[in-house]
N, CA, C and O of each residue as an XYZ file, in Angstrom:
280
protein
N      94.964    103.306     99.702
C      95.160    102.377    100.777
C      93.944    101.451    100.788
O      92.794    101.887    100.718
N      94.286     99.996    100.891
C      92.940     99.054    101.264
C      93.161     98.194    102.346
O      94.104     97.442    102.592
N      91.959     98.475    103.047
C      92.519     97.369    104.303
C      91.169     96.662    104.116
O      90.036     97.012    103.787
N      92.061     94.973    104.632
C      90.955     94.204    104.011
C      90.198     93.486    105.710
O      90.815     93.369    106.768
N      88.907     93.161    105.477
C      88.615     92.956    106.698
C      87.336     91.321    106.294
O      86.262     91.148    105.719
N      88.221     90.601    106.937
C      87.369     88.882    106.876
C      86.863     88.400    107.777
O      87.436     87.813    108.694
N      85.475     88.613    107.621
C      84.461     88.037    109.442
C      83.813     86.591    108.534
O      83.154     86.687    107.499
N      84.144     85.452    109.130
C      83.443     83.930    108.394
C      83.294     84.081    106.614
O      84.365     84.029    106.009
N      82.390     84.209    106.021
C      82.312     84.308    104.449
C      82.366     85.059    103.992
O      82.371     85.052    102.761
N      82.446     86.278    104.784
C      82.789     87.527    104.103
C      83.803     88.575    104.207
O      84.222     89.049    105.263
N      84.192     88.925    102.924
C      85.455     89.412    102.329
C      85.285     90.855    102.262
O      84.804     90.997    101.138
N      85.413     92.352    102.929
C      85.157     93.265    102.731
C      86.596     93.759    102.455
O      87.566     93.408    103.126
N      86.634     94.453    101.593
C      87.701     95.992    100.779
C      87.232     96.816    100.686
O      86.323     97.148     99.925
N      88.014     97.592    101.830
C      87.485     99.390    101.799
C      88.710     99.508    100.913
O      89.796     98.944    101.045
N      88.309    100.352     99.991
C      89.751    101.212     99.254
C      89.477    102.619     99.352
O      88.530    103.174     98.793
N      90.728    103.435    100.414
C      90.521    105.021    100.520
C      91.588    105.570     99.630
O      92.785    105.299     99.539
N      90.744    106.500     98.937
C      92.114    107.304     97.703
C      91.499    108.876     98.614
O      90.438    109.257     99.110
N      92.760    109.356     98.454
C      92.965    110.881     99.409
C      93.740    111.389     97.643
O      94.663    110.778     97.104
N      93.059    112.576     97.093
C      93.395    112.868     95.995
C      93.535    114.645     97.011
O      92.716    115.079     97.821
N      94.830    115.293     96.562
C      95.087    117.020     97.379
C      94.333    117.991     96.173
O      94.343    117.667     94.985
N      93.841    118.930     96.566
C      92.775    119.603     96.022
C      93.564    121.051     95.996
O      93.347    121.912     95.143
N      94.605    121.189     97.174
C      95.531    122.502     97.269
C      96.417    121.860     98.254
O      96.745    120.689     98.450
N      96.825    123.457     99.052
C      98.080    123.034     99.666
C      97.517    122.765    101.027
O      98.322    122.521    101.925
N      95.907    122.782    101.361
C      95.661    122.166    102.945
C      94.569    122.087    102.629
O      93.729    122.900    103.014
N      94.266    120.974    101.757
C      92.777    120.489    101.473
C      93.118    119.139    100.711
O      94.111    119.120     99.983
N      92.595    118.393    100.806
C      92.126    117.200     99.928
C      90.798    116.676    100.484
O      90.264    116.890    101.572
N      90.335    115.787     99.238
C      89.332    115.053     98.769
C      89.391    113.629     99.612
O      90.559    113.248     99.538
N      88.685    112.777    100.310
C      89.381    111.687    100.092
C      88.268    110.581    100.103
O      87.519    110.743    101.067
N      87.880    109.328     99.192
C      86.990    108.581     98.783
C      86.967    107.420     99.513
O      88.050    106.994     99.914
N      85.879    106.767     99.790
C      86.100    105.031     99.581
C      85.190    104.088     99.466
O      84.110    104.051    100.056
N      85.695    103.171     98.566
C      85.136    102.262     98.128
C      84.874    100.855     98.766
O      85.483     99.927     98.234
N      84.018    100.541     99.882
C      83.878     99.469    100.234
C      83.074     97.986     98.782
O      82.001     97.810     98.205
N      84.297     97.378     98.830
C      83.581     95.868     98.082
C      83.234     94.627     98.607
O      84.212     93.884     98.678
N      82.071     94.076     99.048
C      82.151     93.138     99.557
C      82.038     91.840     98.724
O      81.532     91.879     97.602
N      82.467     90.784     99.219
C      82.247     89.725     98.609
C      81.689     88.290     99.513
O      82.033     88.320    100.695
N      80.954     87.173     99.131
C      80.456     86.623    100.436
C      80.885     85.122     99.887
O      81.387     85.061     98.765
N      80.786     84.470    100.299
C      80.765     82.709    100.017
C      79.916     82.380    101.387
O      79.744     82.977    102.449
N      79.367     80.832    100.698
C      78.023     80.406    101.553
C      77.110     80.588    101.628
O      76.728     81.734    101.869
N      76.212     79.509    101.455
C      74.072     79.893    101.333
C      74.346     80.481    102.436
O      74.139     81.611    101.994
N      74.670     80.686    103.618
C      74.175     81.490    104.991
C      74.570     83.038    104.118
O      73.768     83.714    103.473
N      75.680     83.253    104.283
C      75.749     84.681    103.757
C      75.017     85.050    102.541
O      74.732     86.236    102.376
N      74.612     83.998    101.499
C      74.011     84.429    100.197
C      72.768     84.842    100.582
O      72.229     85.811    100.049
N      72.166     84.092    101.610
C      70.796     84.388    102.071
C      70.443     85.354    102.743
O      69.247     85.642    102.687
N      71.198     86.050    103.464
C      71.814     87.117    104.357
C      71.752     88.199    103.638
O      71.054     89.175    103.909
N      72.737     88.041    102.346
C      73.321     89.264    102.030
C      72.798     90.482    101.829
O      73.457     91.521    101.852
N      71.147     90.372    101.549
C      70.590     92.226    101.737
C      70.804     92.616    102.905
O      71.434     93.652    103.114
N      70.179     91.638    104.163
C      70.557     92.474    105.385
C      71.855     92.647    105.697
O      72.122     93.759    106.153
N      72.853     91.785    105.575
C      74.144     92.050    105.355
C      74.370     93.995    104.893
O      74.766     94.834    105.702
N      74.025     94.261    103.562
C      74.291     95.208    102.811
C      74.104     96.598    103.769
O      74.917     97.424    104.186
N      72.763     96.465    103.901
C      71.980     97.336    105.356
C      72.814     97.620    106.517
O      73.023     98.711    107.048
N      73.352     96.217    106.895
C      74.210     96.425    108.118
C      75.542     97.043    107.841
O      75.915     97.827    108.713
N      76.315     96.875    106.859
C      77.557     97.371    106.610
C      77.354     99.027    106.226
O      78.254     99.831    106.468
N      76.418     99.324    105.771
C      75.983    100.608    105.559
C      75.729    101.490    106.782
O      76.132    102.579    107.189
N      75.161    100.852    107.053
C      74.933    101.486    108.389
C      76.272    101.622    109.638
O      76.612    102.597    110.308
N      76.584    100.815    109.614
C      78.013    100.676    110.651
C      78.923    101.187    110.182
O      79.576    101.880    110.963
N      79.424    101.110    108.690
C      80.372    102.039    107.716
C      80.356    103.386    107.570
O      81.250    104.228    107.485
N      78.867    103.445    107.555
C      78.840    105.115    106.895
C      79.711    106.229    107.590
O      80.058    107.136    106.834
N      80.113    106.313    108.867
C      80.694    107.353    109.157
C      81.948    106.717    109.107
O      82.351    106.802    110.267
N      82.753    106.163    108.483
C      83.839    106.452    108.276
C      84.757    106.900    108.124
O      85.790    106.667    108.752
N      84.548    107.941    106.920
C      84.973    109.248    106.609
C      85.071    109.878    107.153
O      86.291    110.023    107.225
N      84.406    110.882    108.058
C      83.786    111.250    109.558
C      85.131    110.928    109.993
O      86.192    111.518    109.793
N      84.815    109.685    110.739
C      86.076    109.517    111.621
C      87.236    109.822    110.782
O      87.818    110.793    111.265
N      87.556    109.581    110.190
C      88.802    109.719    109.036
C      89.061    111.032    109.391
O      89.874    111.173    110.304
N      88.521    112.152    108.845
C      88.676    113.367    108.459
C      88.922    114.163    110.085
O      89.792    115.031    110.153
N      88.085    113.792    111.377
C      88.443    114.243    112.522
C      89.898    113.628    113.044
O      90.570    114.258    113.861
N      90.404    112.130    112.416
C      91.643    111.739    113.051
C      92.600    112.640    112.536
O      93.391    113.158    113.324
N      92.646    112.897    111.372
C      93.757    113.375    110.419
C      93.577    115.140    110.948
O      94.671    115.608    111.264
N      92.550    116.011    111.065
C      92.185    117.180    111.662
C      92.689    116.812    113.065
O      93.528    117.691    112.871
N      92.904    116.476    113.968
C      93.552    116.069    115.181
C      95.359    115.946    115.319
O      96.083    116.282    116.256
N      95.642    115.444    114.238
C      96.885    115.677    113.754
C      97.415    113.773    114.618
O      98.565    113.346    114.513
């Protein structure tokens, strides 16, 4: 699954792959890609990187408690 998310010049793709490991377990990954257009965002973009990291990281987290919630 990728859901794509566009704030002004920038283009983020999370892609989550849920791979089953047994019969009540799986794995599940994701790949955020960002992409930017514009000197503002080009100039940006480490702190950019920082910030999406930081605000992203629990993702999974949430993921794994929605789906455990049923």
């Amino acid at each position: 699954m990728v859901l794509r998310s566009i704030q002004g010049g920038v283009t983020a793709d999370y892609a989550y792959e849920v791979h089953e490991l047994g019969e009540s377990s799986a794995r599940v990954t994701l790949v955020a890609n960002c992409q930017i257009t514009g000197l503002w965002w080009s100039l940006v973009s480490p702190l950019l990187r920082v910030a999406v990291r930081l605000s992203d990281g629990k993702q999974l987290r949430l993921f794994k408690a929605m789906v455990e919630e049923g």
